[in-house]
C-alpha positions in Angstrom: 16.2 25.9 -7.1 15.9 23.7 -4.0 19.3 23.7 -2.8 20.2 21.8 1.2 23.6 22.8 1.7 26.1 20.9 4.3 26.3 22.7 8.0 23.4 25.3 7.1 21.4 27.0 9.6 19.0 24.6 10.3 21.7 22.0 10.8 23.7 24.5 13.1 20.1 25.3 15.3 19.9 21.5 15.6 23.1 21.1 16.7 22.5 21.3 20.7 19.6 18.7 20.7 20.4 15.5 22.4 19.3 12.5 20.9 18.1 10.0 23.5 19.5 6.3 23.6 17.0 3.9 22.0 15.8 0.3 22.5 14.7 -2.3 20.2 11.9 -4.1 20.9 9.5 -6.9 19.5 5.7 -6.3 19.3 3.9 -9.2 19.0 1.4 -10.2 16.5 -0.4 -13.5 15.2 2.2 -15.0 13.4 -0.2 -17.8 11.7 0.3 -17.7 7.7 0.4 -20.1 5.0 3.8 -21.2 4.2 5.3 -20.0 0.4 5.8 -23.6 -0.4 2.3 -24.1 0.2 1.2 -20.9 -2.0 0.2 -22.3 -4.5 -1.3 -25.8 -3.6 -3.9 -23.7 -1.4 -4.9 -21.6 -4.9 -5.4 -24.4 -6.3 -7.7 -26.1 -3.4 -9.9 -22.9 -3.9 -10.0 -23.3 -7.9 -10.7 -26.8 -7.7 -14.2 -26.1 -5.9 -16.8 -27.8 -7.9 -18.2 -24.2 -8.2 -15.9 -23.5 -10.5 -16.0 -26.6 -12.8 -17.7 -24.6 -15.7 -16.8 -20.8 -15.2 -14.1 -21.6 -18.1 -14.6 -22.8 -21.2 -12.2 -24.2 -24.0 -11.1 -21.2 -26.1 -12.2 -18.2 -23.8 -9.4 -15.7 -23.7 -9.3 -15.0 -20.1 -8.1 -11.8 -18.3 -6.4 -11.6 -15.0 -5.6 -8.6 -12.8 -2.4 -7.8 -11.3 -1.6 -4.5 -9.0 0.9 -2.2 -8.3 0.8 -2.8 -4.4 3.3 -5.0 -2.7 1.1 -7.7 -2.4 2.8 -11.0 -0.6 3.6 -14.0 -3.3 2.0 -11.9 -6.0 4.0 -13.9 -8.9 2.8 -17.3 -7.6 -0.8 -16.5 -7.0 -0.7 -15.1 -10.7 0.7 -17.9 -12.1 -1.3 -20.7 -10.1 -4.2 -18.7 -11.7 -3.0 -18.7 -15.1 -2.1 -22.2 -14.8 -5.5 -23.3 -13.1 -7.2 -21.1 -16.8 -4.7 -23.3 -19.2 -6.0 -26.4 -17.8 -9.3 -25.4 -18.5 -9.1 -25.1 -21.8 -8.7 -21.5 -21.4 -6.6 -18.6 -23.3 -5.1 -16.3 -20.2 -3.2 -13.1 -20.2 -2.5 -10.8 -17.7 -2.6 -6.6 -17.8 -1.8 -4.1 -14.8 -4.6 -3.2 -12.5 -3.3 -0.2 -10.9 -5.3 2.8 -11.7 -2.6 5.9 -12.3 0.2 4.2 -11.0 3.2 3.5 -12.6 3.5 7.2 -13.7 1.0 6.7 -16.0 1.9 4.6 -18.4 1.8 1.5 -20.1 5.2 0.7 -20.2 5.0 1.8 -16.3 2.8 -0.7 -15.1 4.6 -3.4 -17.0 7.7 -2.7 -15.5 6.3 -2.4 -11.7 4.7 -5.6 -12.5 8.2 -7.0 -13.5 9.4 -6.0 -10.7 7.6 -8.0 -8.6 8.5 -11.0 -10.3 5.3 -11.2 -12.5 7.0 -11.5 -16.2 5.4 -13.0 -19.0 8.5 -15.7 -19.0 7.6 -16.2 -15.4 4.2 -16.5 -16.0 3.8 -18.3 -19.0 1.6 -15.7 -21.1 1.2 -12.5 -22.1 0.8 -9.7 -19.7 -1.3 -7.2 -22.0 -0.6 -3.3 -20.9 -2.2 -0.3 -21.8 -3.7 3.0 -21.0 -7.0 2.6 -23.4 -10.5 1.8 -21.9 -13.6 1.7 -22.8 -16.8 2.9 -21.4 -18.9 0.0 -20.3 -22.1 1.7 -18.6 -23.2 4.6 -16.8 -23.6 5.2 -12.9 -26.8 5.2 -12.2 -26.8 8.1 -9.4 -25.2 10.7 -11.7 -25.1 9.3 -15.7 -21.3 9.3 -15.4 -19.4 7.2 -17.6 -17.5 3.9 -16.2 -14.4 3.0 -17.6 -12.6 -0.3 -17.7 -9.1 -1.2 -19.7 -9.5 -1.8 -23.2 -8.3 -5.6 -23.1 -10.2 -6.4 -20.1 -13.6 -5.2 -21.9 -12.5 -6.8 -24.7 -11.7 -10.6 -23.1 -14.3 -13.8 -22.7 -13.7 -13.2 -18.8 -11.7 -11.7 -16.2 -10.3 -12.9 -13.2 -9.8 -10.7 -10.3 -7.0 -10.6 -8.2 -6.1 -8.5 -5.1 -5.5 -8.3 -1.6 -8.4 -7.1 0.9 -7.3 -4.5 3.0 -8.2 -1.0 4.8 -8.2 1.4 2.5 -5.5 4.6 4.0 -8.4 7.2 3.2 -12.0 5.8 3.4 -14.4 3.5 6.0 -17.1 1.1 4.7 -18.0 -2.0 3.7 -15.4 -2.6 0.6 -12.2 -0.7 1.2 -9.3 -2.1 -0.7 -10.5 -5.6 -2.2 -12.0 -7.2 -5.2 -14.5 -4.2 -6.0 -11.6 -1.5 -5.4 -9.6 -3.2 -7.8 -12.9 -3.7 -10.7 -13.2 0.1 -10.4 -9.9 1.9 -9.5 -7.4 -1.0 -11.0 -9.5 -1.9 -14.1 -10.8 1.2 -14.5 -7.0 3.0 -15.4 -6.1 6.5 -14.9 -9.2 7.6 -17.0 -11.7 5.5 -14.9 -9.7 6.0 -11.9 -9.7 9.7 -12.3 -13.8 9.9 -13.0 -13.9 8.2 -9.4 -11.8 9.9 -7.4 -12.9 13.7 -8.6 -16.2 13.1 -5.9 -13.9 12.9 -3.4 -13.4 10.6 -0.6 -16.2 12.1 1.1 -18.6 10.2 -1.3 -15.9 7.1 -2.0 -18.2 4.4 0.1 -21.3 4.5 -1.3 -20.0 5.5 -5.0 -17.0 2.5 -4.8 -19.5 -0.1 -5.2 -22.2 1.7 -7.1 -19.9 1.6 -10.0 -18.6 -1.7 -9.5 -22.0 -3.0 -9.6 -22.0 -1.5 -12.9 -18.8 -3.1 -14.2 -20.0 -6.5 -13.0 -23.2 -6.1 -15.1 -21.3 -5.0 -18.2 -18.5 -7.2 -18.0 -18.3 -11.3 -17.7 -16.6 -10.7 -14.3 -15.9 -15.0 -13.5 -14.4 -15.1 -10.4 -12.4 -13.2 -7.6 -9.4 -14.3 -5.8 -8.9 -12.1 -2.6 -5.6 -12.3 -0.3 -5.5 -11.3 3.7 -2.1 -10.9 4.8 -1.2 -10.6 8.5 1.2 -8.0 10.3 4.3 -9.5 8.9 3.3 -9.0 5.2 2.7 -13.1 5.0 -0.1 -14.5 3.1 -2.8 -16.3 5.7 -6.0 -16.6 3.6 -6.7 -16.9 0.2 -10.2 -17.0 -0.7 -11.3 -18.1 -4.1 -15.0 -16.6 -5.1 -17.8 -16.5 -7.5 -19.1 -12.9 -8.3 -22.2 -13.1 -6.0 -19.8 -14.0 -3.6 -17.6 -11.3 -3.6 -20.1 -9.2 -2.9 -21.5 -11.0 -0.1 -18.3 -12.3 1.7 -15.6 -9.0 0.9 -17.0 -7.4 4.2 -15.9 -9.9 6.4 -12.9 -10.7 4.8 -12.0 -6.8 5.1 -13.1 -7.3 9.2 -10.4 -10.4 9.3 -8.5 -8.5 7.4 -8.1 -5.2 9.7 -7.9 -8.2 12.4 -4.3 -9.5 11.5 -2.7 -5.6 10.6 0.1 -4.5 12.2 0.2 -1.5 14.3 2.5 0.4 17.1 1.6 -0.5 20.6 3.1 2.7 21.5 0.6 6.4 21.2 1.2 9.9 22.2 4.5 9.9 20.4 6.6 12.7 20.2 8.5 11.9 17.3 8.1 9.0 14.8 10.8 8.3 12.8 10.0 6.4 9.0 13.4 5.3 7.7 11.3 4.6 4.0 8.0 4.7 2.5 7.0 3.5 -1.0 4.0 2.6 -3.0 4.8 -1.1 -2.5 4.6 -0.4 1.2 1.2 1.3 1.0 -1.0 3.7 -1.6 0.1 6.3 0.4 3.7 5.8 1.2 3.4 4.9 4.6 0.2 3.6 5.5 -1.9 6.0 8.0 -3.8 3.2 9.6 -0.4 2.8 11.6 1.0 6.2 11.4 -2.1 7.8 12.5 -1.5 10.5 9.9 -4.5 10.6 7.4 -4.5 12.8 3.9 -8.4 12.4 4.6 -9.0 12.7 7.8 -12.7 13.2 7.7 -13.0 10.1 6.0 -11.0 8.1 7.7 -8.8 7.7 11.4 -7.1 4.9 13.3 -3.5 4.3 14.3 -1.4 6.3 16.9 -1.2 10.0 18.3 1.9 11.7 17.0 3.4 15.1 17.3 5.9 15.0 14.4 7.0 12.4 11.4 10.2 12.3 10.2 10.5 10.2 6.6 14.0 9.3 5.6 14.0 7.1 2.3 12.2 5.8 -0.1 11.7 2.2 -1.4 13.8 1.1 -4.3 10.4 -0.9 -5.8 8.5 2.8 -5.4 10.3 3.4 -8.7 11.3 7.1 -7.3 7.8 7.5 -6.9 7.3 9.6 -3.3 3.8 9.6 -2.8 3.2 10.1 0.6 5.8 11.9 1.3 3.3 14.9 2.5 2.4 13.4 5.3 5.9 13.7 7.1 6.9 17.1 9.0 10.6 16.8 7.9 12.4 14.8 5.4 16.0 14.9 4.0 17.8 15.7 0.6 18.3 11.9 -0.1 14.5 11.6 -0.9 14.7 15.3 -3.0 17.3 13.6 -5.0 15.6 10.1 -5.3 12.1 11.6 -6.0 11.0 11.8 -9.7 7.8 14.1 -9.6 6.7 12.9 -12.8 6.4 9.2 -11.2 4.5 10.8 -8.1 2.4 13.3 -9.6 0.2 11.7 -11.4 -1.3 9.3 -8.7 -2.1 12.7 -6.5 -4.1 14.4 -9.5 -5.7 11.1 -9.9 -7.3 10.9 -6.8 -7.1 14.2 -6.7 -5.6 14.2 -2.9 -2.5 16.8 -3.1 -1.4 16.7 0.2 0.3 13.0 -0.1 2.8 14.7 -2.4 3.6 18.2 -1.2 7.4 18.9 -0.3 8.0 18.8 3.8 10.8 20.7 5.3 13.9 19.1 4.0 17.1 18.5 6.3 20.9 18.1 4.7 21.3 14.3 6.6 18.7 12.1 8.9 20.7 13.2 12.3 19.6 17.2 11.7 15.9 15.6 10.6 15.3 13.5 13.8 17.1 16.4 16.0 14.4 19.0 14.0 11.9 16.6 14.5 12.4 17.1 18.7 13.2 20.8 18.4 10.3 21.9 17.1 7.7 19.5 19.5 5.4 21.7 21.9 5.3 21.3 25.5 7.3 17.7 25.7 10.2 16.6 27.7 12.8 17.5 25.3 15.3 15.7 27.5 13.8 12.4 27.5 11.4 12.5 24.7 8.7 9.6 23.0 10.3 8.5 20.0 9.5 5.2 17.9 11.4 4.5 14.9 10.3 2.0 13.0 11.8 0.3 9.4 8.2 0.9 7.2 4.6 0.6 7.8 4.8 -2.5 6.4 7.0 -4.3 9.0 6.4 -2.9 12.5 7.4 -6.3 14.2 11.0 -5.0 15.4 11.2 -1.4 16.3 12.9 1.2 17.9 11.4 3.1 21.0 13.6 5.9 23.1 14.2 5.3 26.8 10.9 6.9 27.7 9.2 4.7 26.8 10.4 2.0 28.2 8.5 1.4 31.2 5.2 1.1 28.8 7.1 -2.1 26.9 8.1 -3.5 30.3 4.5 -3.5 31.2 2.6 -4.6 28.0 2.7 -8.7 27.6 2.5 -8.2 23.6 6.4 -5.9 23.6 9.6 -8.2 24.0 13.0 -6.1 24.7 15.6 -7.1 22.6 18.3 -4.8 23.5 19.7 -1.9 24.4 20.0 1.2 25.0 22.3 2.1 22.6 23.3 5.3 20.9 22.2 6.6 17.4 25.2 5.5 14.4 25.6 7.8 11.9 27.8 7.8 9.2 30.3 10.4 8.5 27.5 12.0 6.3 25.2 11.7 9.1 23.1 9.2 7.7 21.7 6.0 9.4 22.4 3.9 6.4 
């Protein structure tokens, strides 16, 4: 039984670290974005291209993708699309695109999908979720089976969806996009799974092999790719034509790594995660800023850090802790929050176990940051290198200790805000 009691050990050998006085600062980033308002006006423009007069036909049952990530104004791109198919004549329902997640299940992905305000009163359809596919070809390299959901195989079309991204595990041509989300998103846990047991090692050059497969076996119409920029706004929707996707998803992956946030800061001591989640990245937190990689053969980038410290999880991660093997320490609050039958399943998926192995847990986040600093080698324990920061996902306003100060004074992209000020813990020693 995994039991952190109140004042144990670990707390009372933590007792006699100092905590240093902390600063918050602003990192800059390109702000540009297209305003919420004008969301859905600017689908529209792209689905009003003359290229897409006759991709829909009166009467074609149309199927549109929807993910599990936290994607920016998910519920209005969705329904601009379903709208844009009604127009045409067209029958449209949506179904989850989200591989294993959602523990699994069909009533799973419908309610992450919920969540993010994509409801089939929202929406003005039906969103169509299950765990059945079908097996639509063969990869050519191997003879494996490809898999795609049962509805989607099953419809006149299908529409993707998604937001292009770097993937947290893999480098090449089509990370996270339009192709990632035909193969690991349409594809369920069953399709899903038959990808992922190659290994990441192989996940560039067999990503779009079996995509090319599901776009000759399926009446794939169009694509509708997102790029958000470091303050998880939308600032470029791209509406495409099949052929198109394949040709233009590099670059938009290029602009895409362009506009991510990241933490000016490197050689850090201690970096502290008040929350990951799955709507904050596949893995929790995402490594690209971090620096810490499940995959690190595959894939590098971010900053140079000695210890992580993860406090929280997401309330839209549906207790799902995924990620939570890449911090050194955590605390009883995520033990308690965590259902390992939510997280689970996405690790034996893509069959990467370290995102959800149990790090050493503290009883409060005051003896996890003070463990954090204990247990760094050869660093200035008295005035040590700590950034704490709210989520990967929003790494505008941050935290740095005193030490670092001098690097924000001298870097034109970091504002101080204020400061220094002393950690606030509650009387359960808790941040929040």
């Amino acid at each position: 039984m995994l039991n952190v009691t109140k004042g144990n050990l670990v707390s009372q050998l933590c007792n006699d670290v100092e905590l240093p006085e902390m600063i918050r600062v602003r990192q800059k980033f390109d702000p540009s974005h297209i305003e919420k308002d004008q969301i859905v006006a600017v689908v529209r423009k792209e689905l009003e291209q003359e290229k897409f007069d006759q991709v829909i036909r009166p009467g074609m049952r149309i199927a549109i993708t929807s993910g599990s990530r936290g994607v920016a104004n998910v519920a209005l791109i969705t329904k601009a699309i379903v709208d844009f198919v009604k127009e045409k004549g067209g029958e449209p329902f949506v179904f989850p695109a989200m591989g294993s997640h959602g523990g699994a299940t069909a009533e799973g992905q419908k309610e992450i999908l919920e969540s993010y305000g994509v409801s089939e009163s929202f929406l003005g359809c039906p969103i169509l979720s299950s765990m059945d596919t079908v097996q639509v070809g063969n990869r050519p390299s191997d003879g494996k089976p490809v898999f795609v959901d049962r509805y989607a195989a099953e419809a006149d079309g299908i529409i993707l969806c998604g937001r292009i991204k770097a993937h947290t595990a893999f480098r090449g041509p089509y990370e996270s996009g339009l192709l990632k989300m035909s193969v690991i998103g349409m594809g369920k846990q069953h399709g899903a799974e038959q990808v992922h047991e190659s290994g990441f090692d192989h996940m560039a050059k067999l990503l779009p092999e079996v995509s090319r497969v599901i776009f000759d076996h399926t009446n794939i119409l169009m694509g509708v790719g997102t790029i958000e920029n470091a303050f998880d706004q939308t600032c470029r929707i791209k509406a495409l034509l099949p052929d198109e996707i394949w040709e233009q998803e590099p670059e938009l992956l290029k602009e895409a790594k362009s506009r991510m946030g990241q933490i000016y800061f490197n050689d850090i001591d201690l970096l502290v995660v008040d929350r990951i989640g799955k709507d904050i990245s596949g893995d929790g937190m995402d490594p690209n800023v971090t620096g810490r990689f499940a995959c690190p053969r595959t894939a590098s980038g971010g900053i140079s850090t000695q210890r992580i410290v993860v406090l929280g999880l997401t309330k839209a991660t549906h207790h799902n802790a995924n990620g939570i093997g890449m911090a050194d320490i955590t605390t009883r609050r995520i033990l308690d929050e965590t259902n390992l039958d939510a997280t689970y399943p996405n690790a034996v998926t893509s069959t990467v176990l370290e995102v959800v192995k149990i790090p050493f847990i503290t009883e409060n986040d005051q003896t996890a940051i003070r463990l954090g600093i204990r247990t760094c080698n050869e660093i200035d324990k008295s005035n040590p290198r700590i950034v704490r920061i709210r989520d990967t996902m929003h790494v505008e306003e941050i935290e740095i200790s005193k030490a670092l100060l001098p690097e924000a004074e001298g870097n034109p992209n970091i504002e101080i805000l204020g400061g220094p000020y002393r950690w606030e813990f509650d009387e359960d020693g808790n941040l929040w």
